[in-house]
C-alpha positions in Angstrom: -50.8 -25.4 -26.9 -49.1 -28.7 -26.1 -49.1 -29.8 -23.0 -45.6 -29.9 -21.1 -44.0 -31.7 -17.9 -42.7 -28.5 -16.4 -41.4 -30.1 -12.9 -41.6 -33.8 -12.8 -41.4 -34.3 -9.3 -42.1 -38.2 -9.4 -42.4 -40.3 -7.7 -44.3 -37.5 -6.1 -46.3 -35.3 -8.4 -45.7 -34.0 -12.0 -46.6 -30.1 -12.8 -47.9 -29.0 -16.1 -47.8 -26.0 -18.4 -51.3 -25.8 -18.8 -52.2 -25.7 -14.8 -53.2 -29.3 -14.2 -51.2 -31.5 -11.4 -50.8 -35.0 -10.9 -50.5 -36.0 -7.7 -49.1 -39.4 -6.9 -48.1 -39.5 -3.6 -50.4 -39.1 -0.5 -53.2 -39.9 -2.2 -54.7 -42.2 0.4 -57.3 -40.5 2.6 -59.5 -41.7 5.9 -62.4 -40.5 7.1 -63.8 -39.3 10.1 -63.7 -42.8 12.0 -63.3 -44.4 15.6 -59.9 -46.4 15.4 -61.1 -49.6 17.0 -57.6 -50.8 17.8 -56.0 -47.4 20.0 -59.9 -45.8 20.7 -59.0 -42.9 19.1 -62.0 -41.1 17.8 -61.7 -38.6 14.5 -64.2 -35.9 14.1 -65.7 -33.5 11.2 -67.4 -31.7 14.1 -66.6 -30.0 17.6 -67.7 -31.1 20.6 -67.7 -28.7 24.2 -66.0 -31.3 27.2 -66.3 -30.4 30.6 -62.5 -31.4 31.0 -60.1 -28.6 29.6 -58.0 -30.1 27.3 -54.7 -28.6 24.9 -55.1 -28.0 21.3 -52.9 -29.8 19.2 -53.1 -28.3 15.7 -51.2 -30.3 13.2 -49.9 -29.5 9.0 -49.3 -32.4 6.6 -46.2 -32.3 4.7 -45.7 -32.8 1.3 -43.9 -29.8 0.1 -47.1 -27.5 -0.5 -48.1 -29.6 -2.9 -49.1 -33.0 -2.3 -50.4 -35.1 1.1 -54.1 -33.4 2.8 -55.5 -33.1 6.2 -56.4 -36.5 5.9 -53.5 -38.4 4.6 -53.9 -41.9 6.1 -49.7 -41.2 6.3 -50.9 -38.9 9.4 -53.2 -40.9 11.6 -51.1 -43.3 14.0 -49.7 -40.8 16.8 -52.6 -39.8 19.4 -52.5 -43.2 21.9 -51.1 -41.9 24.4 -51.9 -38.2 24.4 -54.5 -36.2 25.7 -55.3 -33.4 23.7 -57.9 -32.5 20.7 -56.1 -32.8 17.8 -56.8 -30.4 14.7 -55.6 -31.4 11.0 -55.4 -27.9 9.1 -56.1 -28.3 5.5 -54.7 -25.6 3.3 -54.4 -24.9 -0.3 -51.8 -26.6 -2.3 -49.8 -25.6 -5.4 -50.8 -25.6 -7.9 -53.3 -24.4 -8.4 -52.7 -22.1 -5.5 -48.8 -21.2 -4.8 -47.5 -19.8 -1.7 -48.5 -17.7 0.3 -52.2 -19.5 0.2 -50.7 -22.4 2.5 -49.8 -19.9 5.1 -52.6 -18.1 5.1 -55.0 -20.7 5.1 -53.1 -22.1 8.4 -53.9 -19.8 11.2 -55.0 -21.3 14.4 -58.5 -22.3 14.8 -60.7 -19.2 16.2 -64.5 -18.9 16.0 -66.5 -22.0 16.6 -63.4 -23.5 19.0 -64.1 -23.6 22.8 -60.4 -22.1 23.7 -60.6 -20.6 27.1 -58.0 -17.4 28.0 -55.9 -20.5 29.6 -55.7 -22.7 26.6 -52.5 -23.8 25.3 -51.5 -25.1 21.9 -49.3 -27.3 20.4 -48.4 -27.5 16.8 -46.4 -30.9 15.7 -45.2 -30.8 11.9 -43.4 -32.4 9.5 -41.8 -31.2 6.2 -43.2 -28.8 4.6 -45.5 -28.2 7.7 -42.4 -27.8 9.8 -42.1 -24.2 7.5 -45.7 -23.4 7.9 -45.0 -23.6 11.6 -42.3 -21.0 11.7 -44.1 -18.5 9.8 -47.0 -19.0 11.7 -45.1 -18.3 14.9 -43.9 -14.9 13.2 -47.2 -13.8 12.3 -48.4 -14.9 15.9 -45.7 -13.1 17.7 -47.0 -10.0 15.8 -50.5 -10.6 17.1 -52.6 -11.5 20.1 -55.0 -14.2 20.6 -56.7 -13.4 23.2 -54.9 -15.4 25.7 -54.4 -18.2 23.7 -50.8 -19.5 24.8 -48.5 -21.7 22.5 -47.3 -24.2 24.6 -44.7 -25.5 22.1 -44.1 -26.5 18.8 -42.3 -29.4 17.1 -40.5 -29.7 13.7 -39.3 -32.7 11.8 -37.2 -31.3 8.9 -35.8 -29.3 -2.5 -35.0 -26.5 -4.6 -37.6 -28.0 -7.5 -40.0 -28.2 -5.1 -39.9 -25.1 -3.6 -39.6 -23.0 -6.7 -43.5 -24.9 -7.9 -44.9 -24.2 -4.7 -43.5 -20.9 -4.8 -43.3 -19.5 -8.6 -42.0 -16.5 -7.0 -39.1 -16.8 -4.9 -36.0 -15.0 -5.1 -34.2 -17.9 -3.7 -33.6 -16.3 -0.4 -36.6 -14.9 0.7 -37.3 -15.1 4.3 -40.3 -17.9 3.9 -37.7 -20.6 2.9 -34.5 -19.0 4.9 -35.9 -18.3 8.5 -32.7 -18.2 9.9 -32.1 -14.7 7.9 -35.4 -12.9 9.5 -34.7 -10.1 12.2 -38.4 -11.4 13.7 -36.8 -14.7 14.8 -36.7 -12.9 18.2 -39.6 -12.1 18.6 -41.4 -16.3 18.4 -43.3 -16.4 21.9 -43.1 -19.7 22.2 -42.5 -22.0 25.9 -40.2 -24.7 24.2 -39.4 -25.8 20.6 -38.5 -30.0 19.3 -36.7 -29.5 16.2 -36.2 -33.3 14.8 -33.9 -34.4 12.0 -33.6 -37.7 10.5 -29.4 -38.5 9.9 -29.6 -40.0 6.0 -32.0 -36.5 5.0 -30.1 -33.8 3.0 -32.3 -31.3 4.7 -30.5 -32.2 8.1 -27.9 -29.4 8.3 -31.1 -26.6 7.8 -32.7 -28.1 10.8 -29.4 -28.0 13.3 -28.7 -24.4 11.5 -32.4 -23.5 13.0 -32.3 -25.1 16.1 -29.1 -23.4 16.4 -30.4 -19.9 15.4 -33.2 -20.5 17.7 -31.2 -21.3 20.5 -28.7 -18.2 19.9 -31.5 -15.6 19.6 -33.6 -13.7 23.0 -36.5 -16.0 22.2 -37.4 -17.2 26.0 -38.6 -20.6 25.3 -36.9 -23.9 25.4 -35.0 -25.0 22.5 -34.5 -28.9 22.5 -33.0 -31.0 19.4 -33.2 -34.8 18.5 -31.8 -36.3 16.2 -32.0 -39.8 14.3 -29.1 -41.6 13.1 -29.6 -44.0 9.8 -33.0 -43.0 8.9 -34.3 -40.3 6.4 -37.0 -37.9 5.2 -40.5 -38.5 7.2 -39.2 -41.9 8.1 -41.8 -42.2 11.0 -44.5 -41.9 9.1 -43.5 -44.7 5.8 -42.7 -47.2 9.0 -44.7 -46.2 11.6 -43.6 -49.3 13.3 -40.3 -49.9 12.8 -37.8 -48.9 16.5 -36.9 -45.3 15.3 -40.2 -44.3 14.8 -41.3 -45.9 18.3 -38.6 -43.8 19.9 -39.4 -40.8 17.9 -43.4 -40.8 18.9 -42.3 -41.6 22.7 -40.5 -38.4 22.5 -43.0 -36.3 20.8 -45.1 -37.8 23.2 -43.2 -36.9 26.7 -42.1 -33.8 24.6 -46.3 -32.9 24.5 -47.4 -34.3 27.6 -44.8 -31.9 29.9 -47.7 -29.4 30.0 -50.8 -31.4 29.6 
């Protein structure tokens, strides 16, 4: 059988009839490694500290289908906080289409030194602003033995979705969370929903933020919103004013229960 381009998602990834991907974005990885210039330390391994300390458990982007755990895109934003961080890694279509990213990202459990005090926090971006929601529905159907979510944070294509999700109906709750009765029912203390003003996707993240706001969930809904930039601008310029302004907020936005 000849082999076909069946979504050219360039300059991204291209999709094939017979299974293979080609992924051309986010290919750039780093290793476990000490960061000589902000003494932040990565590790493959846990450590037990005497000092009780959030977990911060964070999901690439990349539209189930391209970026990793270890995207070098991902690395610049623990300076100033005090946590231990956790990069998930999940399966990525294809080879594996959705559900496999959701249920390869539940929290951390066996192994992890969480006391019945321990909070989390779960920062996202893109497509990992989606696994975040549904993990919040499948943890507000579930107890973890204590284990408190301090907060979460979001920073918000059909093509895209329908390869990572062969699938979909086009409406199905995983994509259109504003639709789901169980909105309610996300146990969370406070929620950063973050929109970039030049992204197309800007209008679903004030529609949830909105939603969010409107329903009996008891937490804190707060909203920010950056005018001129788009998609994932913070992490392409990590450097540039916006993306300053953007981490300090994450930042203060974490830090509030640390």
């Amino acid at each position: 059988m000849e082999t076909e381009v069946l979504y050219d998602l360039s300059p991204f990834a291209r999709i094939f009839n017979d299974c293979p991907v080609e992924r051309l974005w986010g290919t750039d990885t780093v290793p476990p490694s000490l960061d000589k210039k902000t003494r932040v330390q990565s590790k493959d391994r846990q450590s037990v500290f005497l000092q009780k300390l959030p977990v911060l458990v964070y999901y690439h982007g990349g539209c189930f289908i391209f970026e990793t755990a270890w995207s070098l895109t991902c690395r610049n934003y623990l300076n100033d906080l005090v946590v231990v961080a956790v990069s998930i890694e999940y399966r990525r279509a294809p080879p594996d289409p959705l559900p496999a990213a959701y249920d390869d990202s539940g929290l951390p459990s066996s192994g992890w030194p969480l006391t019945p005090h321990s909070h989390g926090n779960g920062p996202r971006n893109s497509a990992g602003a989606n696994i975040v929601h549904n993990m919040g529905i499948r943890l507000g159907e579930i107890k973890l033995n204590g284990i408190k979510i301090a907060g979460i944070m979001m920073s918000f294509y059909e093509m895209f979705w329908q390869a990572a999700n062969p699938t979909t109906t086009g409406c199905d709750l995983l994509i259109n969370p504003m639709q789901d009765m169980r909105l309610s029912g996300l146990d969370w203390n406070k929620v950063l929903v973050c929109v970039a003003g030049k992204n197309v996707l800007k209008y679903i993240g004030r529609y949830y933020k909105e939603a969010l706001s409107q329903s009996v969930c008891s937490g804190v809904v707060e909203g920010m919103e950056t005018p001129g930039e788009d998609h994932v601008f913070h992490l392409l310029n990590p450097g540039c004013d916006d993306a300053v302004k953007l981490m300090k907020k994450l930042v203060s936005f974490m830090n509030e229960d640390t």
